[in-house]
C-alpha positions in Angstrom: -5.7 24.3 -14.5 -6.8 21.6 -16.6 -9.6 19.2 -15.1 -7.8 16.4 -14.1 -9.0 13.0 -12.1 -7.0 10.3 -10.4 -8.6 6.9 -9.0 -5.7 6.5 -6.9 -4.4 3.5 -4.6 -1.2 4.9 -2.7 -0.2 1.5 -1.5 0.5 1.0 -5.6 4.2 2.0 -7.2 2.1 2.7 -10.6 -0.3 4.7 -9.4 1.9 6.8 -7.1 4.5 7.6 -10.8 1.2 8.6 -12.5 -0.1 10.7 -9.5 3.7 12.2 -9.8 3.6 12.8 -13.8 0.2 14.3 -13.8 2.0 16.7 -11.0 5.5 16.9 -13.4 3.2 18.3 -15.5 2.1 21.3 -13.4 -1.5 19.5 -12.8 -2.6 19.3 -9.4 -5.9 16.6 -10.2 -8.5 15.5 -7.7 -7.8 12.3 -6.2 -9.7 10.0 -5.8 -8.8 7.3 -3.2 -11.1 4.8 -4.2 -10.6 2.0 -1.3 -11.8 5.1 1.0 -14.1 6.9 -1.4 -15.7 4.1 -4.0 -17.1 5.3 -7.2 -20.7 4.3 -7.4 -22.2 1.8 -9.7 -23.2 4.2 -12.4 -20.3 6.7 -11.7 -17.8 3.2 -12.3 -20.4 2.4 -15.4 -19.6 6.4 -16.7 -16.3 5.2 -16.4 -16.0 1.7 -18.1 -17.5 3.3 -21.3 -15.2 6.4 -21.5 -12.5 4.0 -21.3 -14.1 2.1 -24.3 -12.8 -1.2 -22.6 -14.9 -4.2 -21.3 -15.4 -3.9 -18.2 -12.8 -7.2 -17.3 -10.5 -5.0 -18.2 -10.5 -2.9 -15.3 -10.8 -6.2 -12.9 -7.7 -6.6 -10.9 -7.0 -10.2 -10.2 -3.7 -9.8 -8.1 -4.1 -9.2 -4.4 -7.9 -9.1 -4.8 -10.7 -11.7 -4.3 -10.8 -11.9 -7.7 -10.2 -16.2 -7.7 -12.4 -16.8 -4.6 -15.0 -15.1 -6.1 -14.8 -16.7 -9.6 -14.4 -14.2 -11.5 -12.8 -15.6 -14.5 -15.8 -17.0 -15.4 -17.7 -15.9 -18.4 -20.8 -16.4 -16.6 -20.4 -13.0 -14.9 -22.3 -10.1 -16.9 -20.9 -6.4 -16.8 -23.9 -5.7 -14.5 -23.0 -8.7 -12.0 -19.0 -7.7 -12.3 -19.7 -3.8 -11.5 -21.5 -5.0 -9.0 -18.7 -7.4 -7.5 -16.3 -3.8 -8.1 -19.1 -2.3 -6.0 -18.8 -4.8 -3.0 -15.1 -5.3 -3.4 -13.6 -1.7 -4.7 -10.1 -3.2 -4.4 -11.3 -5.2 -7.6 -10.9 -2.3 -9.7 -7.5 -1.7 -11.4 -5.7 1.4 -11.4 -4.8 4.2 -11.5 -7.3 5.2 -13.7 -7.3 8.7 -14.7 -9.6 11.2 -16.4 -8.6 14.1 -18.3 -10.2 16.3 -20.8 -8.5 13.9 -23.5 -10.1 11.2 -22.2 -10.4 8.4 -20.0 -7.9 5.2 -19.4 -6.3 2.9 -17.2 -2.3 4.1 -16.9 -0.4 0.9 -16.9 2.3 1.1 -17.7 2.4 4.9 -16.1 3.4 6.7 -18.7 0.6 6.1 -20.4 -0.7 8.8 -18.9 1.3 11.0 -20.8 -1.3 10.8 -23.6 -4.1 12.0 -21.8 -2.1 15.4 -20.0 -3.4 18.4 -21.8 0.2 20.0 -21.7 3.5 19.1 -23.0 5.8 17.9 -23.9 7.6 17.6 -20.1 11.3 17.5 -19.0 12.3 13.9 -18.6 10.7 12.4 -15.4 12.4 9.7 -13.4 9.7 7.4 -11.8 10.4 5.6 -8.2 12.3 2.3 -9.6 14.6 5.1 -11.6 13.4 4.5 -14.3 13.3 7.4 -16.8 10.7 8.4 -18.7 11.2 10.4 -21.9 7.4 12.3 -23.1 7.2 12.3 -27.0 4.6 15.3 -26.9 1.7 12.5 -28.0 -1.8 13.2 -27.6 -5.0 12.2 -28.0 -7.2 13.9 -30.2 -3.8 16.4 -31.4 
């Protein structure tokens, strides 16, 4: 099927509904459980700019060391921050998924709906209940 990749925390209710859409959608993607298996320096660089985000935006401040380390400072350059993701891979926010549509960071989790290369899907109910209804949007269609 389609060529699919999930940066994956399993501890994390978001990432777990977006590991379950991408699978609603008949997509069984490579996961990527970064805590165990960290993406590189360059490999989180190839990332950043396919997201087309700074990279602060993929910095996780909640349950990280994000504070002790300072982090909110401007001082930091996107070389010095990958390299605090590097040393401290629970920095990096997630899930962050890959598709042939694109790259992004799914929060909320149906925002991976977007970048699924199929569709539109049945209604999906995510692990608070919640449901989610796919509009058939995406990119580059």
């Amino acid at each position: 099927m389609a060529d699919v990749t999930i940066y994956h925390n399993p501890a994390c209710g978001t990432s777990r509904n977006v590991l379950a859409l991408i699978r609603h959608a008949g997509i069984e993607p490579a996961v990527v459980e970064y805590l165990k298996t960290p993406p590189s320096r360059e490999m989180l660089r190839q990332l950043v700019a396919a997201t087309g985000q700074p990279v602060r935006a993929l910095l996780r401040e909640k349950g990280t060391p994000y504070a002790e380390l300072g982090l909110g400072d401007p001082k930091w350059t996107d070389d010095q921050l990958l390299d605090f993701v590097v040393q401290h891979p629970i920095l990096m926010n997630r899930p962050l998924v890959v598709t042939p549509l694109g790259t992004k960071l799914c929060r909320p989790s149906e925002a991976v709906l977007e970048l699924l290369p199929v569709g539109p899907l049945p209604p999906f109910t995510k692990d608070d209940g919640e449901v989610v209804i796919d509009d058939g949007r995406r990119r580059g269609r």
